[in-house]
N, C-alpha and C positions, 0 to 999 in steps of 0.2 A: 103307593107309598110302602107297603108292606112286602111287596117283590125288591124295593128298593135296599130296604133294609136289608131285608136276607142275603140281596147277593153281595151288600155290603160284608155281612157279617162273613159270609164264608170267604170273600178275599183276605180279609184279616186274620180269619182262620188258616189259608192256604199258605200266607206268608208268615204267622207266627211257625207254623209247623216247620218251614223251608229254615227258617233263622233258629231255628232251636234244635234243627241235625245234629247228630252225633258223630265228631269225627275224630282218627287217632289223634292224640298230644300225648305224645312224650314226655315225662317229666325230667329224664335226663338225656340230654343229647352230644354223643362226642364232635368230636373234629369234623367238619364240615368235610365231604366226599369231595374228591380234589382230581379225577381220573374221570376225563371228557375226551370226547375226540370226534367233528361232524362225519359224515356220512354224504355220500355224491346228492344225492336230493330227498324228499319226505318219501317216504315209507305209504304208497297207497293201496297194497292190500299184504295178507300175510295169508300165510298154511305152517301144517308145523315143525316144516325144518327151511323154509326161503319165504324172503319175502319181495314184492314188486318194490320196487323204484318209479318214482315219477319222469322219470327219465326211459323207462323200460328197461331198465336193467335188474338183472336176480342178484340178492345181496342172499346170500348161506349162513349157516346157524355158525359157520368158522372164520367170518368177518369179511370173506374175499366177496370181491363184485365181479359177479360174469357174464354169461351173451346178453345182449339184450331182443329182448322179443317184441313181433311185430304190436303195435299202436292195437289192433281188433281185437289184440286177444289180453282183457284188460284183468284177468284172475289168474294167479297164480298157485298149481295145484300143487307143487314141491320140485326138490329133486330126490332122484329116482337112479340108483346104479346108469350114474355117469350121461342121465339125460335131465334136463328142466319139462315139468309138464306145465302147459297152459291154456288156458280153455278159454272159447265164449261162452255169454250165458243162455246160448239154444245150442248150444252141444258141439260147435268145434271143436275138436280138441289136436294140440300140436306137441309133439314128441322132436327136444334142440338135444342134440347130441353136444354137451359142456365142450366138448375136445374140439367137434370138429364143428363148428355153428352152421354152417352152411347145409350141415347133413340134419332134416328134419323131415319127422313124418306125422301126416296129417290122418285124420279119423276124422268125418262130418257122422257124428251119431246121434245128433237130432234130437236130443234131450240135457236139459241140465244137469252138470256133474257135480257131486258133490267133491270127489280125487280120485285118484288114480297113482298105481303104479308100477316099475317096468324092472325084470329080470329076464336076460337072455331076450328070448324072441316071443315071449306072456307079456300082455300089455293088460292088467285088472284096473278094472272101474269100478267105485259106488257110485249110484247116479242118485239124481237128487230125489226121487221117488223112492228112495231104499232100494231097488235094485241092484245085482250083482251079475258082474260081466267077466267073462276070459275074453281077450282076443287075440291071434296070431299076427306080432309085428308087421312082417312083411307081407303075408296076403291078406292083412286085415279082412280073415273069415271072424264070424265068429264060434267059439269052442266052446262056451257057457254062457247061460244064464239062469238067474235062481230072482224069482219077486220076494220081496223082503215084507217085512209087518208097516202099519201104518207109520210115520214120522210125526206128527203134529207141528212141534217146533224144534230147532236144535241149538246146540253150541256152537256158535263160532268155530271152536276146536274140532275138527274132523281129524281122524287118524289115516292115514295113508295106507292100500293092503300093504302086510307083511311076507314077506316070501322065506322059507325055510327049504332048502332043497326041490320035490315036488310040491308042497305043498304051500298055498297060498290063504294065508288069513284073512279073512276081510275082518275089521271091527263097524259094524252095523249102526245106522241111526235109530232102530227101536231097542238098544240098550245092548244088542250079541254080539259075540264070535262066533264066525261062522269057518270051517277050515274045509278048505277044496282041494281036491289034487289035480293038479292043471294038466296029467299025463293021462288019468283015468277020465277025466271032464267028470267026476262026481265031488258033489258031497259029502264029507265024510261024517261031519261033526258041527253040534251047534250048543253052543253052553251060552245061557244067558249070565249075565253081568246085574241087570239093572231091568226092572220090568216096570218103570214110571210111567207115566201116561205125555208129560212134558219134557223137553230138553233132557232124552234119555240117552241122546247118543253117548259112543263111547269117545273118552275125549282123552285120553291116555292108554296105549298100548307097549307092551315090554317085556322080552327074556330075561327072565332074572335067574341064574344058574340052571338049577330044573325048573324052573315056573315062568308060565307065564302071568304076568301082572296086567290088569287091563283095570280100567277102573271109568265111570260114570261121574257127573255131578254129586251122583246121591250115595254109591256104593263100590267098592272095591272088591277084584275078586284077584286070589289069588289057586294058579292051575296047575297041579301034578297030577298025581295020582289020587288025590282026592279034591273037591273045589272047599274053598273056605270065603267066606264072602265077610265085611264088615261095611258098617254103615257110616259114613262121612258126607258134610258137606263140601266137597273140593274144590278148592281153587285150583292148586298145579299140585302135581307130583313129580317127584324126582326120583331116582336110586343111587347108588354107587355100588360096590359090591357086596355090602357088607346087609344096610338097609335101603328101608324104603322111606322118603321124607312127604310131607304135605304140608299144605296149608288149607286152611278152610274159612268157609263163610263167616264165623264165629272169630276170626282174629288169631285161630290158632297155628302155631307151627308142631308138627307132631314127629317124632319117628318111630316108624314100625320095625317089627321083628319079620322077617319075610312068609312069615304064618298071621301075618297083620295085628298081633299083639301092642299095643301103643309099651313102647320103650324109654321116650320121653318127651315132654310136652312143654310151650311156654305159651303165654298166651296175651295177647298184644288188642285191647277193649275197642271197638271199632274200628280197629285195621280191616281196609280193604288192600289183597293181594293183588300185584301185575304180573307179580311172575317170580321165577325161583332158580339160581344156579348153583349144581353142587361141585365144586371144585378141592379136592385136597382134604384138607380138617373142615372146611367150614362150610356154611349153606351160606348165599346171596341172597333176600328176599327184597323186592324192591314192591314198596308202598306207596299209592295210591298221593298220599299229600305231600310227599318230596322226601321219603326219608328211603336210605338203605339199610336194612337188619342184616347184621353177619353174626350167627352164630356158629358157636362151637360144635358141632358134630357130636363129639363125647361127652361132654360136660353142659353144653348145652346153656354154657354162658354167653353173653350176647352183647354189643354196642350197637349206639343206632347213632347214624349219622347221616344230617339235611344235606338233602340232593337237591341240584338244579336240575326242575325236571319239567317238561314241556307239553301240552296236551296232545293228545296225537293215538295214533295205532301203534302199541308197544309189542315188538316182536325179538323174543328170547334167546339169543344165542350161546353157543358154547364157553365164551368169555366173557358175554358184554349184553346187554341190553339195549336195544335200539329202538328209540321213540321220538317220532318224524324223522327230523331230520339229524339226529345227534345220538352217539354212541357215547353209552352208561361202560369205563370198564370197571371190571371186580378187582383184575390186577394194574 
Protein backbone atom coordinates (compact mmCIF):
# COMPACT_ATOMS: atom_id res chain seq x y z
CA UNK A 1 0.00 0.00 0.00
CA UNK A 2 2.74 2.37 0.82
CA UNK A 3 4.81 1.75 -2.50
CA UNK A 4 1.43 2.37 -3.93
CA UNK A 5 0.93 5.66 -2.69
CA UNK A 6 4.46 6.88 -3.27
CA UNK A 7 4.49 6.14 -6.87
CA UNK A 8 1.09 7.54 -6.90
CA UNK A 9 2.47 10.61 -5.39
CA UNK A 10 5.37 11.13 -7.62
CA UNK A 11 3.36 10.61 -11.02
CA UNK A 12 1.29 13.47 -9.84
CA UNK A 13 4.36 15.20 -9.02
CA UNK A 14 5.92 14.34 -12.49
CA UNK A 15 2.97 15.77 -14.16
CA UNK A 16 2.19 18.80 -12.03
CA UNK A 17 5.93 19.71 -12.92
CA UNK A 18 5.36 18.92 -16.84
CA UNK A 19 1.88 21.35 -16.75
CA UNK A 20 3.43 23.89 -14.86
CA UNK A 21 6.61 24.56 -17.52
CA UNK A 22 7.57 27.72 -18.47
CA UNK A 23 7.19 28.69 -21.77
CA UNK A 24 7.67 32.13 -24.09
CA UNK A 25 4.13 34.25 -24.20
CA UNK A 26 4.42 37.34 -25.71
CA UNK A 27 2.32 39.86 -24.49
CA UNK A 28 2.27 41.58 -27.71
CA UNK A 29 2.21 40.04 -31.06
CA UNK A 30 2.22 41.83 -34.53
CA UNK A 31 1.07 40.61 -37.78
CA UNK A 32 1.12 36.97 -38.26
CA UNK A 33 4.54 35.98 -40.49
CA UNK A 34 3.04 35.45 -43.95
CA UNK A 35 6.39 34.29 -46.09
CA UNK A 36 6.27 30.17 -46.46
CA UNK A 37 7.33 28.11 -49.19
CA UNK A 38 7.75 23.84 -49.03
CA UNK A 39 10.84 22.37 -49.67
CA UNK A 40 11.16 18.74 -52.09
CA UNK A 41 10.83 16.44 -48.93
CA UNK A 42 11.67 16.59 -44.84
CA UNK A 43 14.87 17.51 -43.82
CA UNK A 44 16.48 14.10 -42.21
CA UNK A 45 19.81 15.17 -41.01
CA UNK A 46 21.75 18.59 -41.14
CA UNK A 47 25.66 19.89 -40.68
CA UNK A 48 26.35 23.60 -40.69
CA UNK A 49 25.96 24.93 -44.03
CA UNK A 50 23.64 21.58 -46.11
CA UNK A 51 21.25 19.63 -45.02
CA UNK A 52 20.03 15.77 -46.29
CA UNK A 53 16.74 15.44 -47.88
CA UNK A 54 14.67 12.49 -47.47
CA UNK A 55 14.81 12.08 -51.06
CA UNK A 56 18.81 12.21 -51.02
CA UNK A 57 19.23 15.17 -52.10
CA UNK A 58 21.58 18.36 -50.53
CA UNK A 59 19.48 21.48 -49.85
CA UNK A 60 22.60 24.64 -49.23
CA UNK A 61 22.46 27.26 -46.67
CA UNK A 62 21.44 29.52 -50.20
CA UNK A 63 18.00 27.52 -50.79
CA UNK A 64 19.26 25.65 -53.98
CA UNK A 65 18.78 21.67 -54.02
CA UNK A 66 21.65 19.67 -55.59
CA UNK A 67 23.25 15.99 -56.35
CA UNK A 68 21.62 13.63 -54.65
CA UNK A 69 23.66 11.13 -52.84
CA UNK A 70 23.74 7.40 -52.76
CA UNK A 71 20.77 5.73 -50.13
CA UNK A 72 24.23 4.22 -47.60
CA UNK A 73 25.57 7.19 -47.10
CA UNK A 74 22.73 8.42 -44.81
CA UNK A 75 24.91 11.78 -43.00
CA UNK A 76 25.59 14.69 -44.38
CA UNK A 77 28.95 16.30 -43.55
CA UNK A 78 28.55 19.85 -45.69
CA UNK A 79 29.68 21.42 -48.64
CA UNK A 80 33.12 21.96 -49.13
CA UNK A 81 34.87 24.26 -52.10
CA UNK A 82 32.45 22.85 -54.77
CA UNK A 83 32.19 19.38 -53.40
CA UNK A 84 29.10 17.74 -50.95
CA UNK A 85 30.80 15.41 -48.25
CA UNK A 86 28.93 12.30 -46.91
CA UNK A 87 29.73 9.63 -44.75
CA UNK A 88 28.54 6.41 -43.19
CA UNK A 89 28.58 5.83 -39.73
CA UNK A 90 31.89 3.34 -39.76
CA UNK A 91 33.68 5.65 -41.77
CA UNK A 92 32.82 5.67 -45.45
CA UNK A 93 33.35 8.70 -46.55
CA UNK A 94 32.33 10.09 -50.19
CA UNK A 95 33.66 13.35 -51.89
CA UNK A 96 30.27 14.51 -55.17
CA UNK A 97 31.87 17.07 -57.07
CA UNK A 98 28.33 19.76 -57.09
CA UNK A 99 29.38 20.41 -60.87
CA UNK A 100 30.03 17.42 -62.08
CA UNK A 101 27.99 14.52 -59.88
CA UNK A 102 29.23 11.74 -61.48
CA UNK A 103 32.84 12.70 -60.47
CA UNK A 104 33.27 11.35 -56.68
CA UNK A 105 35.78 10.10 -54.55
CA UNK A 106 35.66 7.69 -51.86
CA UNK A 107 37.84 7.33 -48.57
CA UNK A 108 36.78 3.76 -46.45
CA UNK A 109 38.58 5.13 -43.09
CA UNK A 110 37.07 2.89 -40.90
CA UNK A 111 36.03 5.08 -38.18
CA UNK A 112 33.19 7.63 -37.42
CA UNK A 113 33.40 11.11 -38.69
CA UNK A 114 32.38 13.79 -36.99
CA UNK A 115 33.21 16.38 -40.73
CA UNK A 116 35.40 17.03 -42.89
CA UNK A 117 36.47 19.39 -45.42
CA UNK A 118 38.18 19.96 -48.95
CA UNK A 119 40.47 22.72 -50.66
CA UNK A 120 42.41 21.96 -53.61
CA UNK A 121 43.83 18.34 -53.39
CA UNK A 122 43.77 18.59 -48.73
CA UNK A 123 40.96 16.44 -47.86
CA UNK A 124 40.84 17.34 -43.33
CA UNK A 125 38.69 15.17 -41.11
CA UNK A 126 37.68 15.46 -37.39
CA UNK A 127 36.81 11.97 -36.64
CA UNK A 128 34.44 11.10 -33.97
CA UNK A 129 37.17 10.31 -31.35
CA UNK A 130 38.53 13.88 -31.67
CA UNK A 131 41.06 12.99 -34.05
CA UNK A 132 42.61 15.13 -36.66
CA UNK A 133 43.40 14.02 -40.19
CA UNK A 134 45.12 15.61 -43.56
CA UNK A 135 44.74 13.48 -46.59
CA UNK A 136 45.89 13.82 -50.29
CA UNK A 137 42.69 13.70 -52.61
CA UNK A 138 43.96 11.83 -55.27
CA UNK A 139 46.28 9.21 -53.61
CA UNK A 140 44.35 9.31 -50.68
CA UNK A 141 47.96 8.94 -48.58
CA UNK A 142 47.69 10.09 -45.51
CA UNK A 143 49.77 13.43 -44.67
CA UNK A 144 48.68 13.89 -40.85
CA UNK A 145 47.37 13.04 -37.98
CA UNK A 146 47.30 14.50 -34.41
CA UNK A 147 44.89 12.48 -31.17
CA UNK A 148 42.81 15.14 -29.86
CA UNK A 149 41.66 15.44 -25.77
CA UNK A 150 38.76 13.18 -24.52
CA UNK A 151 35.01 14.20 -25.97
CA UNK A 152 32.45 13.02 -23.39
CA UNK A 153 29.32 14.40 -25.29
CA UNK A 154 28.97 16.94 -27.96
CA UNK A 155 26.70 19.47 -29.81
CA UNK A 156 24.99 18.59 -32.64
CA UNK A 157 26.71 21.74 -34.10
CA UNK A 158 30.13 20.48 -35.45
CA UNK A 159 32.29 23.13 -37.38
CA UNK A 160 33.73 22.07 -40.63
CA UNK A 161 37.93 22.48 -40.83
CA UNK A 162 38.57 25.95 -42.16
CA UNK A 163 41.16 26.48 -44.71
CA UNK A 164 43.15 29.84 -45.08
CA UNK A 165 45.76 29.57 -47.75
CA UNK A 166 48.44 26.72 -46.12
CA UNK A 167 46.92 26.66 -43.33
CA UNK A 168 44.09 24.39 -42.05
CA UNK A 169 42.01 25.07 -38.75
CA UNK A 170 40.31 22.31 -37.23
CA UNK A 171 37.73 23.51 -34.41
CA UNK A 172 38.02 20.60 -31.96
CA UNK A 173 35.38 18.47 -29.84
CA UNK A 174 37.28 19.06 -26.42
CA UNK A 175 36.58 22.79 -26.72
CA UNK A 176 40.19 24.07 -29.36
CA UNK A 177 41.51 25.36 -32.34
CA UNK A 178 43.88 23.61 -33.52
CA UNK A 179 45.95 25.41 -36.87
CA UNK A 180 48.05 22.94 -39.17
CA UNK A 181 49.88 23.73 -42.06
CA UNK A 182 48.91 21.09 -44.64
CA UNK A 183 52.47 22.01 -46.61
CA UNK A 184 54.70 21.53 -43.53
CA UNK A 185 52.20 18.38 -42.22
CA UNK A 186 52.98 20.23 -38.66
CA UNK A 187 51.15 21.82 -35.97
CA UNK A 188 51.56 24.99 -35.66
CA UNK A 189 49.19 26.31 -32.86
CA UNK A 190 46.61 25.22 -30.36
CA UNK A 191 44.42 28.07 -28.37
CA UNK A 192 41.77 26.73 -26.36
CA UNK A 193 38.22 28.18 -26.51
CA UNK A 194 36.40 26.34 -23.72
CA UNK A 195 37.88 23.84 -21.30
CA UNK A 196 34.26 22.16 -20.09
CA UNK A 197 34.15 18.63 -19.16
CA UNK A 198 30.58 18.23 -21.34
CA UNK A 199 29.19 19.39 -24.79
CA UNK A 200 32.55 21.49 -25.15
CA UNK A 201 32.97 21.19 -28.67
CA UNK A 202 33.15 24.27 -30.72
CA UNK A 203 30.04 24.94 -32.37
CA UNK A 204 30.77 28.26 -34.08
CA UNK A 205 33.71 29.18 -36.08
CA UNK A 206 34.61 32.66 -38.00
CA UNK A 207 37.00 35.52 -39.54
CA UNK A 208 35.86 38.52 -38.47
CA UNK A 209 38.19 41.27 -40.02
CA UNK A 210 41.52 40.48 -38.03
CA UNK A 211 39.97 37.97 -35.59
CA UNK A 212 39.10 34.99 -35.43
CA UNK A 213 35.74 34.37 -33.53
CA UNK A 214 35.16 30.62 -32.48
CA UNK A 215 32.92 30.31 -29.72
CA UNK A 216 31.60 27.06 -27.25
CA UNK A 217 28.24 26.42 -25.65
CA UNK A 218 29.70 27.91 -22.60
CA UNK A 219 32.34 30.66 -23.94
CA UNK A 220 33.50 32.94 -26.65
CA UNK A 221 36.75 33.55 -27.76
CA UNK A 222 37.84 36.16 -29.77
CA UNK A 223 41.69 35.83 -31.62
CA UNK A 224 44.36 38.54 -32.76
CA UNK A 225 47.01 39.48 -31.34
CA UNK A 226 45.86 38.88 -28.12
CA UNK A 227 43.01 36.18 -27.03
CA UNK A 228 39.97 37.66 -25.09
CA UNK A 229 37.43 35.12 -23.99
CA UNK A 230 33.88 35.97 -22.49
CA UNK A 231 31.40 33.67 -20.83
CA UNK A 232 27.92 33.11 -22.51
CA UNK A 233 25.36 30.44 -22.60
CA UNK A 234 24.94 30.14 -26.49
CA UNK A 235 22.44 29.41 -28.59
CA UNK A 236 23.54 30.73 -32.27
CA UNK A 237 25.90 33.25 -33.11
CA UNK A 238 26.04 35.34 -35.95
CA UNK A 239 28.22 38.52 -37.35
CA UNK A 240 28.01 40.97 -40.06
CA UNK A 241 30.74 43.31 -40.42
CA UNK A 242 30.29 45.48 -37.95
CA UNK A 243 29.22 43.06 -34.73
CA UNK A 244 28.98 40.12 -33.37
CA UNK A 245 25.19 38.86 -32.43
CA UNK A 246 23.86 35.72 -29.95
CA UNK A 247 21.39 34.43 -28.38
CA UNK A 248 21.55 32.48 -25.33
CA UNK A 249 20.12 29.89 -22.97
CA UNK A 250 18.68 32.76 -20.77
CA UNK A 251 16.16 34.06 -23.54
CA UNK A 252 18.71 36.62 -24.52
CA UNK A 253 19.44 38.27 -27.78
CA UNK A 254 22.88 40.21 -27.29
CA UNK A 255 25.29 42.32 -29.50
CA UNK A 256 28.91 42.45 -29.10
CA UNK A 257 31.68 44.78 -29.69
CA UNK A 258 34.21 42.51 -31.77
CA UNK A 259 36.41 42.62 -28.23
CA UNK A 260 33.17 40.92 -27.03
CA UNK A 261 31.95 43.91 -24.94
CA UNK A 262 27.95 43.37 -24.82
CA UNK A 263 26.81 46.53 -26.81
CA UNK A 264 23.28 45.78 -26.59
CA UNK A 265 20.84 43.39 -25.05
CA UNK A 266 16.88 42.39 -25.04
CA UNK A 267 15.79 39.81 -23.27
CA UNK A 268 12.77 37.51 -24.10
CA UNK A 269 11.79 35.23 -20.21
CA UNK A 270 11.74 31.52 -21.37
CA UNK A 271 12.48 31.85 -25.07
CA UNK A 272 14.14 28.93 -26.47
CA UNK A 273 16.34 29.77 -29.68
CA UNK A 274 16.25 27.66 -33.11
CA UNK A 275 18.22 29.79 -34.82
CA UNK A 276 19.30 33.17 -35.95
CA UNK A 277 19.60 35.10 -39.43
CA UNK A 278 21.38 38.40 -39.93
CA UNK A 279 20.45 40.07 -42.89
CA UNK A 280 20.74 44.04 -43.57
CA UNK A 281 19.40 46.20 -40.40
CA UNK A 282 17.92 43.41 -38.82
CA UNK A 283 18.46 40.05 -36.96
CA UNK A 284 15.87 37.03 -37.67
CA UNK A 285 15.49 34.89 -34.49
CA UNK A 286 13.11 32.09 -34.88
CA UNK A 287 11.48 30.69 -31.48
CA UNK A 288 10.94 27.52 -30.33
CA UNK A 289 6.76 28.01 -29.76
CA UNK A 290 5.90 29.54 -33.39
CA UNK A 291 6.93 33.00 -32.98
CA UNK A 292 9.64 35.09 -35.35
CA UNK A 293 11.75 38.05 -33.55
CA UNK A 294 13.05 40.65 -35.93
CA UNK A 295 15.07 43.03 -34.42
CA UNK A 296 16.57 46.14 -35.23
CA UNK A 297 20.42 45.83 -35.31
CA UNK A 298 20.85 49.70 -34.05
CA UNK A 299 18.23 50.40 -32.04
CA UNK A 300 17.61 47.16 -31.07
CA UNK A 301 13.79 47.65 -31.30
CA UNK A 302 11.89 44.50 -32.06
CA UNK A 303 8.34 42.95 -33.33
CA UNK A 304 7.31 39.43 -32.80
CA UNK A 305 5.19 37.83 -34.98
CA UNK A 306 3.32 33.98 -34.75
CA UNK A 307 4.87 31.61 -37.14
CA UNK A 308 3.36 28.45 -38.68
CA UNK A 309 5.82 26.27 -37.41
CA UNK A 310 6.13 22.48 -37.64
CA UNK A 311 8.15 19.89 -35.51
CA UNK A 312 10.95 18.71 -37.18
CA UNK A 313 14.99 19.27 -37.63
CA UNK A 314 15.45 22.94 -38.16
CA UNK A 315 18.33 23.92 -40.44
CA UNK A 316 19.37 27.60 -40.97
CA UNK A 317 19.93 29.13 -44.09
CA UNK A 318 21.10 32.24 -45.58
CA UNK A 319 17.51 33.71 -46.24
CA UNK A 320 15.25 31.25 -44.72
CA UNK A 321 14.81 28.68 -42.14
CA UNK A 322 13.91 25.15 -42.98
CA UNK A 323 12.10 22.97 -40.70
CA UNK A 324 10.91 19.36 -42.17
CA UNK A 325 9.56 19.82 -44.81
CA UNK A 326 8.75 23.89 -45.21
CA UNK A 327 10.74 26.95 -45.73
CA UNK A 328 10.51 29.96 -43.03
CA UNK A 329 11.46 33.12 -45.42
CA UNK A 330 12.83 36.48 -43.71
CA UNK A 331 12.19 38.22 -46.96
Amino acid sequence: MKTYIFLASAIILLFSACSTKEVFEPKKVANDWEKYADIEDDIVDIASNAALLGNGKILGRDGNVSIQIDSEYQRVLGESDGWVLSATIDGNLTVTSQKTPKLAKHFELKRTIATAGVKDNILAVLFANNEIALYDMDSKELLFKEQGGKALANDIRIVQPYFMNDLVIFSTLDGKIVIVNSKLKKRLRTVIVSSDDYFNNIIYFSIFGDKIIASSDSKILALSQKEVRAKFEVRNIVHDDKNIFITTKQGEIISLTPSLQVDSKVKFPFAHFLGMISDGDNLYVLEKEGYMIVVNKKTFDYTIHEVDLNDGLVFVGDKAFYVDNEKILIK
